[in-house]
C-alpha positions, 0 to 999 in steps of 0.5 A: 229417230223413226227408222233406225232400221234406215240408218243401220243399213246405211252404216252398213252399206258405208262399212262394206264400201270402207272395206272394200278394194275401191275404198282402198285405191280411192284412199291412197290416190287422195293420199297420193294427191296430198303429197303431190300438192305439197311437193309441188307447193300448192299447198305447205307441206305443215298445211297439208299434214294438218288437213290431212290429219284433221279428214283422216281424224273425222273419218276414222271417228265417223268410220269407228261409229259406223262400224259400232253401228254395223255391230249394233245391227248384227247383234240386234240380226243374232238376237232376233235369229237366236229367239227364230231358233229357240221357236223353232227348236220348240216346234221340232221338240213338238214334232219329235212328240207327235211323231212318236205318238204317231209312231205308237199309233201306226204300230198299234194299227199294224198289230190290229190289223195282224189280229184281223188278219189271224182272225180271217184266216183261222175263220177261213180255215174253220169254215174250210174245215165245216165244208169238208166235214159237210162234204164227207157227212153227205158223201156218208148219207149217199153211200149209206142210201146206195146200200139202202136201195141195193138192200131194198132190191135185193130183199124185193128179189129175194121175197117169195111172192105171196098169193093174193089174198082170197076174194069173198064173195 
């Protein structure tokens, strides 16, 4: 047996038809027609009780192996279906990991990028706060030499005017 995979989906396909409506009136027509044939005496009624049972025997011995068969298959479908599961459990489990790790890290990130962002903004208002004082140095010095020169004129007005110095000669 080479390809038993071939003659489980027989089996299979052989159970489905077995349990189907089809099955169902094609079994009772044949049954039916046994009947049929003994009443009207085509064949003896002990003949025909015979046959029947011997077809019905076989099929039911047939029908129990192919049902095994089908069981066979889909516990041999659940094992492989179940180690599918277990893997992939595994790989969530892994998943799970790296997204905690990842969740770590974004948070990481995110507290970085608050302290940068602090840093900027205490810098920005720090070189705000040197640009005032610069400002308000300069309009000092500007105010203190508008008092100078005012200063400077009124002491040239107010200076009594020397006369030349004397010419030798």
């Amino acid at each position: 047996m080479k390809d038993p995979y071939h003659i489980w989906k027989t089996a299979i396909g052989i159970t489905r038809w077995i349990g189907s409506p089809t099955s169902v009136v094609i079994h009772s027509l044949i049954f039916v027609a046994f009947f049929v044939a003994s009443a009207e005496e085509w064949l003896a009624y002990e003949e025909m009780l015979l046959v029947l049972t011997t077809i019905v025997s076989l099929e039911a011995i047939y029908l129990s192996i192919f049902i095994q068969m089908t069981i066979n298959y889909t516990t041999h479908e659940l094992e492989e279906v179940s180690e599918d599961i277990e893997t992939m459990q595994e790989n969530i489990g892994e998943i799970q990991e790296d997204v905690g790790e990842l969740q770590e890290n974004v948070e990481e990130i995110s507290e970085e990028v608050e302290e940068i962002t602090e840093e900027e903004e205490s810098e920005e208002v720090a070189e705000e706060q040197r640009k005032a004082e610069q400002k308000k140095t300069l309009a000092d010095i500007q105010t203190d030499l508008r008092k100078l020169m005012q200063d400077i004129t009124k002491f040239q007005q107010s200076a009594p005017k020397e006369p030349p110095p004397p010419r030798n000669g």
